[in-house]
N, C-alpha and C positions, 0 to 999 in steps of 0.2 A: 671772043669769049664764049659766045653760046654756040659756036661747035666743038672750042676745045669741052666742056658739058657732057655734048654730045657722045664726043666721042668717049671718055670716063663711063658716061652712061651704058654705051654699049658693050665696052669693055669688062665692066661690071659682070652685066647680063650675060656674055661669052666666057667668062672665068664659071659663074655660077652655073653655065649648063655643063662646063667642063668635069666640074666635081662633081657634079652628079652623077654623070655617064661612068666616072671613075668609081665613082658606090657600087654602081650597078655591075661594075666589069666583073668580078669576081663570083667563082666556083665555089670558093672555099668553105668547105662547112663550121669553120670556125669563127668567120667571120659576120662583125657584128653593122647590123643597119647603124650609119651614122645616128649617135643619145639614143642608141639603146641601151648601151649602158648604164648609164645616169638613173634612165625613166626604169631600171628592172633590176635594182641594185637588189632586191630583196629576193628576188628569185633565186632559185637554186638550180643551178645549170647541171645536169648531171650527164655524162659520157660514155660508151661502149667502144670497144675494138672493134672490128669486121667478121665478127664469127658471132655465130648462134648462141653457144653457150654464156658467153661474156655477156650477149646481149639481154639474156634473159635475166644473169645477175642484175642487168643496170637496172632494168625494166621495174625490177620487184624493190629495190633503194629507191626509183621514182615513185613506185605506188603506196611505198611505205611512210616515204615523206610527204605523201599529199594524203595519207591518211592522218597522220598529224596536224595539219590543215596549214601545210607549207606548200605555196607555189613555185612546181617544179617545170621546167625546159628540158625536153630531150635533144642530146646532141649527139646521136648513136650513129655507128659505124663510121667513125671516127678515121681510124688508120692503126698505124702501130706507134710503138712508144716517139718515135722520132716527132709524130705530129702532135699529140695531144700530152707528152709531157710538157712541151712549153706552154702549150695553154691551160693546164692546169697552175704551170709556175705563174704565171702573169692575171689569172682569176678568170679566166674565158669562161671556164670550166671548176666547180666546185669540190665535184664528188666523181669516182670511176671506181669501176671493181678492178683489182689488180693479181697479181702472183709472187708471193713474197721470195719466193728462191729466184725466179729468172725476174724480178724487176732488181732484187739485190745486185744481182750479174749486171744488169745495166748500169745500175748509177758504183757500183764498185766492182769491178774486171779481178780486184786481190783479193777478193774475198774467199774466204775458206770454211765459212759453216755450211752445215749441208741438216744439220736435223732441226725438226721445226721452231723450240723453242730457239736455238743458237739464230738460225738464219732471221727472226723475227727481232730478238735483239738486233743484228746489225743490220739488219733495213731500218728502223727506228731510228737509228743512229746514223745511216747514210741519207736521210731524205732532206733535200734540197732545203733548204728558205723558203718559210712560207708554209710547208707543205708537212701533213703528214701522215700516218696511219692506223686507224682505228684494231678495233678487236680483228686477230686472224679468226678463222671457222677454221672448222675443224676439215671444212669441204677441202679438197685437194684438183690441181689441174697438171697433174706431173709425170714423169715416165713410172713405168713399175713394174714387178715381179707380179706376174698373174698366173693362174693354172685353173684347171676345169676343175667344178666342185667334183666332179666323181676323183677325178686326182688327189685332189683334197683329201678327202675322207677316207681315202684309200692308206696314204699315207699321213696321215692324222698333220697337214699342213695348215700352220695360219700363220708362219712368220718364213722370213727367207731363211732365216738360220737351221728351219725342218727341214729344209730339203737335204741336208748332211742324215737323214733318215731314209731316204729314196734306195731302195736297193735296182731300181734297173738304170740304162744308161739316159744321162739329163742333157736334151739336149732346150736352147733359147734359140727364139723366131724372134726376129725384130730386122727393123732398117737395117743396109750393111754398114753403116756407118760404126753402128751398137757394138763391134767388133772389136773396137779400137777405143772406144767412149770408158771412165774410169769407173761407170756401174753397169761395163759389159763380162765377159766371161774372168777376164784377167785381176777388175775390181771384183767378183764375187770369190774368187781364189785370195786373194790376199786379205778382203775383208772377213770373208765367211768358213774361208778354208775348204770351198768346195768348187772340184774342176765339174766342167760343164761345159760342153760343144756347142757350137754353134752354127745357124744358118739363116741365111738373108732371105728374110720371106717377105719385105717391101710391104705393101699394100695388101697381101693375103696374109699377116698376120696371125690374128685369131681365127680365119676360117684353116688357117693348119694347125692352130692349138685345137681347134676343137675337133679337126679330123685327126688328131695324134702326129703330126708330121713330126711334131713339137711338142714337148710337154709343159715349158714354162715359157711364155713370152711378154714381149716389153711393149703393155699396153698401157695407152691414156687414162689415171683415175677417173675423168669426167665419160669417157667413153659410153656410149647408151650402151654397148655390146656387153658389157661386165652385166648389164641387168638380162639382155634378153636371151643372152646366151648361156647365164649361169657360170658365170666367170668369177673365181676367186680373188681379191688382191690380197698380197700377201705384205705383210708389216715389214719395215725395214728397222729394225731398234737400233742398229749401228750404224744409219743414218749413210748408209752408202749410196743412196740414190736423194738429189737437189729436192731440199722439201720446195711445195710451194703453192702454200694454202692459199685460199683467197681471201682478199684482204682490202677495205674498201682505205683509195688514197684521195683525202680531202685537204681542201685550204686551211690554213691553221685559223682563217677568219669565219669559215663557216661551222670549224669542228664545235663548238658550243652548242650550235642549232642542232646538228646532223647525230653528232654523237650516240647517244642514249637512242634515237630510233633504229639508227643502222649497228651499233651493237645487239640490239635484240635482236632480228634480223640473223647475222652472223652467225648468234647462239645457236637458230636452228638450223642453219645452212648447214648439214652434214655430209661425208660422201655419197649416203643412199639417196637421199634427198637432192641432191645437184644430177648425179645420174637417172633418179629418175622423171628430175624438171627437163633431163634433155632428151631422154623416151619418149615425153609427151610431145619434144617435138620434133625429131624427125620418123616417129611412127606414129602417133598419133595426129601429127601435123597441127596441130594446138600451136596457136599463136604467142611470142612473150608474154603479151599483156595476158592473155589469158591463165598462164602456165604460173605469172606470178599471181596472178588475184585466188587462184585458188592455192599457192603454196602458203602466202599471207591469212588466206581465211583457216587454214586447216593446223594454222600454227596459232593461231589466237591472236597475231599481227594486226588484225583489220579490222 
Protein backbone atom coordinates (compact mmCIF):
# COMPACT_ATOMS: atom_id res chain seq x y z
CA UNK A 1 0.00 0.00 0.00
CA UNK A 2 2.68 2.54 0.81
CA UNK A 3 4.48 2.22 -2.39
CA UNK A 4 1.39 1.92 -4.46
CA UNK A 5 1.38 5.98 -2.48
CA UNK A 6 4.59 6.21 -3.59
CA UNK A 7 4.32 5.79 -6.58
CA UNK A 8 0.85 8.27 -7.31
CA UNK A 9 3.04 10.57 -5.46
CA UNK A 10 5.54 10.63 -7.90
CA UNK A 11 3.46 10.45 -10.70
CA UNK A 12 1.85 13.40 -9.40
CA UNK A 13 5.12 15.34 -9.28
CA UNK A 14 6.11 14.09 -13.09
CA UNK A 15 2.78 15.19 -14.64
CA UNK A 16 3.20 18.66 -12.68
CA UNK A 17 6.75 19.31 -14.04
CA UNK A 18 5.27 18.18 -17.39
CA UNK A 19 2.76 21.00 -17.57
CA UNK A 20 4.88 23.26 -16.66
CA UNK A 21 7.79 22.72 -19.18
CA UNK A 22 4.67 22.67 -21.69
CA UNK A 23 3.77 26.58 -20.48
CA UNK A 24 7.11 27.30 -20.99
CA UNK A 25 7.41 25.58 -24.57
CA UNK A 26 5.93 28.25 -26.48
CA UNK A 27 7.08 31.36 -28.71
CA UNK A 28 3.86 32.70 -29.31
CA UNK A 29 3.15 36.16 -28.67
CA UNK A 30 -0.29 35.45 -28.03
CA UNK A 31 0.08 33.34 -25.57
CA UNK A 32 -1.12 33.66 -22.29
CA UNK A 33 1.02 32.55 -18.76
CA UNK A 34 -1.36 29.85 -17.34
CA UNK A 35 -4.52 32.45 -14.69
CA UNK A 36 -3.49 35.03 -16.43
CA UNK A 37 -6.37 35.50 -17.62
CA UNK A 38 -8.53 35.31 -14.77
CA UNK A 39 -5.93 37.49 -12.53
CA UNK A 40 -6.02 40.52 -15.78
CA UNK A 41 -9.70 40.25 -16.81
CA UNK A 42 -9.68 44.04 -16.43
CA UNK A 43 -6.90 44.85 -18.54
CA UNK A 44 -7.05 46.06 -21.85
CA UNK A 45 -4.85 44.02 -24.19
CA UNK A 46 -4.30 46.05 -27.20
CA UNK A 47 -2.40 44.69 -30.64
CA UNK A 48 -0.37 46.08 -33.81
CA UNK A 49 0.71 44.48 -37.12
CA UNK A 50 4.50 44.20 -37.83
CA UNK A 51 4.90 47.59 -39.42
CA UNK A 52 5.85 50.95 -38.04
CA UNK A 53 2.87 52.80 -39.01
CA UNK A 54 0.19 50.41 -37.45
CA UNK A 55 2.34 50.29 -34.70
CA UNK A 56 2.39 53.82 -33.88
CA UNK A 57 -1.56 53.66 -34.26
CA UNK A 58 -1.67 51.11 -31.40
CA UNK A 59 0.87 52.83 -29.39
CA UNK A 60 -1.25 56.14 -29.14
CA UNK A 61 -5.06 53.92 -28.38
CA UNK A 62 -2.54 52.36 -25.42
CA UNK A 63 -1.53 55.77 -24.36
CA UNK A 64 -4.92 57.22 -24.70
CA UNK A 65 -6.45 54.41 -22.61
CA UNK A 66 -4.21 54.69 -19.76
CA UNK A 67 -4.65 58.21 -19.90
CA UNK A 68 -8.13 57.55 -19.02
CA UNK A 69 -6.64 55.63 -16.12
CA UNK A 70 -7.23 52.13 -17.85
CA UNK A 71 -4.76 49.50 -17.58
CA UNK A 72 -3.37 48.73 -20.81
CA UNK A 73 -1.04 45.34 -22.16
CA UNK A 74 0.89 45.93 -25.29
CA UNK A 75 0.86 43.02 -27.67
CA UNK A 76 2.51 44.61 -30.75
CA UNK A 77 3.92 43.04 -33.84
CA UNK A 78 1.62 40.66 -33.85
CA UNK A 79 1.52 39.23 -37.39
CA UNK A 80 -1.04 39.58 -40.05
CA UNK A 81 -4.68 39.17 -40.14
CA UNK A 82 -4.35 35.18 -40.13
CA UNK A 83 -2.84 35.40 -36.47
CA UNK A 84 -4.50 38.00 -34.44
CA UNK A 85 -7.86 37.94 -35.92
CA UNK A 86 -8.59 34.82 -33.97
CA UNK A 87 -7.32 36.27 -30.93
CA UNK A 88 -9.17 39.09 -31.14
CA UNK A 89 -12.35 36.73 -31.71
CA UNK A 90 -11.58 34.64 -28.73
CA UNK A 91 -10.62 37.95 -26.29
CA UNK A 92 -6.72 37.51 -26.19
CA UNK A 93 -6.70 40.69 -27.66
CA UNK A 94 -9.14 43.78 -27.06
CA UNK A 95 -8.53 46.57 -29.35
CA UNK A 96 -6.18 46.89 -32.79
CA UNK A 97 -5.95 49.65 -35.36
CA UNK A 98 -7.33 48.06 -38.61
CA UNK A 99 -8.17 49.19 -42.61
CA UNK A 100 -11.64 49.30 -43.30
CA UNK A 101 -11.30 48.48 -47.39
CA UNK A 102 -8.63 45.48 -47.25
CA UNK A 103 -10.04 43.98 -43.71
CA UNK A 104 -13.53 44.15 -45.54
CA UNK A 105 -11.72 42.04 -48.42
CA UNK A 106 -10.78 39.71 -45.80
CA UNK A 107 -13.76 38.80 -43.88
CA UNK A 108 -15.86 39.25 -47.32
CA UNK A 109 -13.84 38.20 -50.75
CA UNK A 110 -17.87 39.53 -52.57
CA UNK A 111 -17.76 42.65 -51.51
CA UNK A 112 -18.15 45.41 -53.92
CA UNK A 113 -18.00 48.96 -52.06
CA UNK A 114 -15.14 50.70 -52.64
CA UNK A 115 -15.88 54.43 -51.29
CA UNK A 116 -15.58 55.16 -47.65
CA UNK A 117 -18.86 55.69 -46.26
CA UNK A 118 -20.16 52.25 -48.45
CA UNK A 119 -17.17 50.14 -47.44
CA UNK A 120 -17.56 51.15 -43.62
CA UNK A 121 -21.33 50.18 -43.85
CA UNK A 122 -20.30 46.73 -44.90
CA UNK A 123 -17.45 46.01 -42.61
CA UNK A 124 -19.96 46.80 -39.77
CA UNK A 125 -21.92 44.47 -41.15
CA UNK A 126 -19.31 41.88 -41.96
CA UNK A 127 -17.60 41.59 -38.49
CA UNK A 128 -17.59 38.38 -36.88
CA UNK A 129 -19.29 37.69 -33.32
CA UNK A 130 -18.23 39.27 -30.70
CA UNK A 131 -16.41 41.82 -32.51
CA UNK A 132 -16.57 45.31 -33.81
CA UNK A 133 -15.79 48.66 -35.00
CA UNK A 134 -15.47 51.87 -33.75
CA UNK A 135 -15.52 55.49 -35.53
CA UNK A 136 -13.37 55.25 -39.12
CA UNK A 137 -10.71 58.54 -39.25
CA UNK A 138 -10.70 60.27 -41.73
CA UNK A 139 -6.58 58.98 -41.86
CA UNK A 140 -6.29 56.58 -44.90
CA UNK A 141 -3.53 53.58 -45.46
CA UNK A 142 -4.57 52.86 -49.28
CA UNK A 143 -3.28 52.99 -52.96
CA UNK A 144 -3.67 56.54 -54.70
CA UNK A 145 -3.46 58.91 -57.48
CA UNK A 146 -0.60 61.29 -56.31
CA UNK A 147 1.44 64.13 -58.46
CA UNK A 148 4.00 66.75 -57.42
CA UNK A 149 2.56 70.03 -56.01
CA UNK A 150 4.14 71.93 -58.82
CA UNK A 151 1.92 69.52 -61.21
CA UNK A 152 -0.74 70.41 -59.07
CA UNK A 153 -0.80 73.85 -59.41
CA UNK A 154 0.24 73.88 -62.81
CA UNK A 155 -2.82 72.34 -63.71
CA UNK A 156 -4.98 73.49 -61.05
CA UNK A 157 -5.39 69.44 -59.68
CA UNK A 158 -7.02 68.26 -56.40
CA UNK A 159 -9.15 65.37 -57.46
CA UNK A 160 -8.42 62.48 -60.27
CA UNK A 161 -11.32 63.65 -62.17
CA UNK A 162 -8.77 67.12 -63.06
CA UNK A 163 -6.51 65.39 -64.67
CA UNK A 164 -9.13 65.14 -67.98
CA UNK A 165 -7.61 69.06 -67.64
CA UNK A 166 -3.79 67.95 -68.35
CA UNK A 167 -3.05 69.03 -71.90
CA UNK A 168 0.44 67.12 -72.13
CA UNK A 169 0.84 63.34 -72.25
CA UNK A 170 -0.16 61.28 -68.64
CA UNK A 171 1.83 58.92 -67.98
CA UNK A 172 1.32 56.37 -64.06
CA UNK A 173 4.50 54.86 -62.22
CA UNK A 174 3.42 52.11 -59.84
CA UNK A 175 4.24 48.30 -59.22
CA UNK A 176 3.73 46.29 -62.71
CA UNK A 177 1.04 44.62 -61.32
CA UNK A 178 -1.02 48.27 -61.19
CA UNK A 179 -1.33 47.55 -65.03
CA UNK A 180 -3.82 45.11 -64.72
CA UNK A 181 -5.33 46.04 -61.06
CA UNK A 182 -9.19 47.79 -61.65
CA UNK A 183 -7.79 51.41 -60.36
CA UNK A 184 -4.93 51.00 -62.91
CA UNK A 185 -4.92 52.78 -66.48
CA UNK A 186 -7.90 50.74 -67.86
CA UNK A 187 -10.14 51.67 -64.29
CA UNK A 188 -9.25 55.27 -64.79
CA UNK A 189 -10.52 55.08 -68.51
CA UNK A 190 -13.80 53.58 -67.74
CA UNK A 191 -14.15 55.31 -64.49
CA UNK A 192 -12.89 58.85 -65.33
CA UNK A 193 -12.87 58.69 -69.01
CA UNK A 194 -9.18 59.52 -69.21
CA UNK A 195 -6.53 57.24 -71.19
CA UNK A 196 -3.13 57.27 -69.39
CA UNK A 197 0.10 55.23 -69.98
CA UNK A 198 1.76 53.44 -68.20
CA UNK A 199 5.07 52.29 -66.58
CA UNK A 200 6.52 49.86 -63.95
CA UNK A 201 8.76 51.86 -61.80
CA UNK A 202 8.62 49.18 -58.64
CA UNK A 203 10.36 50.44 -55.81
CA UNK A 204 11.45 53.92 -57.53
CA UNK A 205 8.24 55.02 -57.65
CA UNK A 206 7.98 58.62 -56.39
CA UNK A 207 11.76 59.29 -56.92
CA UNK A 208 10.33 59.07 -60.94
CA UNK A 209 7.46 61.14 -60.01
CA UNK A 210 9.46 63.55 -58.77
CA UNK A 211 12.26 63.41 -61.38
CA UNK A 212 9.15 63.56 -64.07
CA UNK A 213 9.65 60.03 -65.44
CA UNK A 214 6.15 60.00 -64.40
CA UNK A 215 3.74 62.43 -63.71
CA UNK A 216 1.03 60.70 -61.72
CA UNK A 217 1.79 57.70 -59.45
CA UNK A 218 0.21 55.11 -57.26
CA UNK A 219 1.58 56.05 -53.86
CA UNK A 220 0.71 54.82 -50.04
CA UNK A 221 -1.64 57.57 -48.27
CA UNK A 222 0.35 56.93 -45.14
CA UNK A 223 3.60 57.40 -47.07
CA UNK A 224 6.15 59.93 -45.13
CA UNK A 225 7.21 60.81 -48.87
CA UNK A 226 3.70 62.73 -49.57
CA UNK A 227 5.15 64.94 -46.73
CA UNK A 228 8.84 65.24 -47.52
CA UNK A 229 8.65 65.34 -50.94
CA UNK A 230 5.74 67.53 -51.57
CA UNK A 231 3.55 65.28 -52.93
CA UNK A 232 -0.08 65.78 -53.79
CA UNK A 233 -3.02 63.11 -53.18
CA UNK A 234 -5.43 63.50 -55.27
CA UNK A 235 -9.30 62.76 -54.19
CA UNK A 236 -11.03 59.94 -55.64
CA UNK A 237 -15.16 61.02 -55.58
CA UNK A 238 -16.08 58.02 -57.75
CA UNK A 239 -14.49 55.95 -55.41
CA UNK A 240 -12.52 53.98 -57.91
CA UNK A 241 -9.61 53.27 -55.77
CA UNK A 242 -10.59 50.50 -52.25
CA UNK A 243 -11.17 53.20 -49.35
CA UNK A 244 -9.50 52.07 -46.40
CA UNK A 245 -9.55 54.39 -43.51
CA UNK A 246 -8.36 53.43 -40.30
CA UNK A 247 -10.54 52.05 -37.95
CA UNK A 248 -9.87 50.63 -34.52
CA UNK A 249 -11.44 46.76 -34.36
CA UNK A 250 -12.58 45.99 -30.59
CA UNK A 251 -14.41 43.18 -28.41
CA UNK A 252 -18.03 44.07 -28.37
CA UNK A 253 -17.20 43.38 -24.44
CA UNK A 254 -14.79 46.05 -24.24
CA UNK A 255 -16.45 48.52 -26.72
CA UNK A 256 -18.29 50.37 -23.73
CA UNK A 257 -14.93 50.96 -21.88
CA UNK A 258 -12.73 51.82 -25.02
CA UNK A 259 -15.35 53.66 -27.13
CA UNK A 260 -15.59 57.34 -26.26
CA UNK A 261 -11.56 57.44 -25.76
CA UNK A 262 -10.60 55.93 -29.08
CA UNK A 263 -13.32 57.82 -31.00
CA UNK A 264 -11.84 60.98 -29.83
CA UNK A 265 -8.61 59.77 -30.78
CA UNK A 266 -9.93 58.87 -34.55
CA UNK A 267 -11.53 62.51 -34.63
CA UNK A 268 -8.13 63.73 -34.88
CA UNK A 269 -6.33 61.09 -36.73
CA UNK A 270 -6.16 62.78 -40.24
CA UNK A 271 -4.22 62.08 -43.31
CA UNK A 272 -1.68 64.89 -42.48
CA UNK A 273 -1.47 63.85 -39.14
CA UNK A 274 -0.83 59.86 -39.63
CA UNK A 275 1.89 61.00 -42.52
CA UNK A 276 3.35 63.09 -40.43
CA UNK A 277 3.28 60.70 -37.10
CA UNK A 278 5.36 58.46 -39.60
CA UNK A 279 8.13 61.42 -40.61
CA UNK A 280 8.74 61.42 -37.20
CA UNK A 281 9.64 58.10 -37.56
CA UNK A 282 11.58 57.17 -40.12
CA UNK A 283 13.45 60.72 -40.30
CA UNK A 284 13.35 61.80 -37.38
CA UNK A 285 13.79 58.36 -35.78
CA UNK A 286 11.24 59.26 -32.82
CA UNK A 287 10.14 56.28 -31.18
CA UNK A 288 6.06 55.26 -31.12
CA UNK A 289 5.70 56.01 -27.76
CA UNK A 290 6.99 59.05 -28.25
CA UNK A 291 5.44 59.96 -31.68
CA UNK A 292 2.16 59.29 -29.84
CA UNK A 293 2.51 61.17 -26.48
CA UNK A 294 3.23 64.11 -28.29
CA UNK A 295 0.28 63.63 -31.23
CA UNK A 296 -2.20 63.00 -27.83
CA UNK A 297 -0.60 66.26 -26.04
CA UNK A 298 -1.02 68.48 -29.07
CA UNK A 299 -4.50 67.24 -29.84
CA UNK A 300 -5.89 67.99 -26.17
CA UNK A 301 -5.99 63.94 -25.80
CA UNK A 302 -3.79 63.87 -22.72
Amino acid sequence: MLRARKTLALAAVFAGAALALAGCSSNNPLDEPSGDKSADASTIVVGSQSYASNEIIAETYAQALEGAGLTVERKFNVGQRDAYMPALENGEIQVFPEYTGNLLQYLDKTATATTPDDVYAALKDAMPDGLTVLDQATATDQDSYTVTKAFADKYHLSSIADLKNVTEKLTLGGNPELADRPYGPKGLKSTYGIDIGFKATGDTTVEDLVAGTVNVADVYTSDPRISTDDLVVLKDPKGMILASNVVPVVTTAAEGTVSDILNAVQAKLTPEALVDMNVQNTVDKKSAADIAKAFLADNGLK
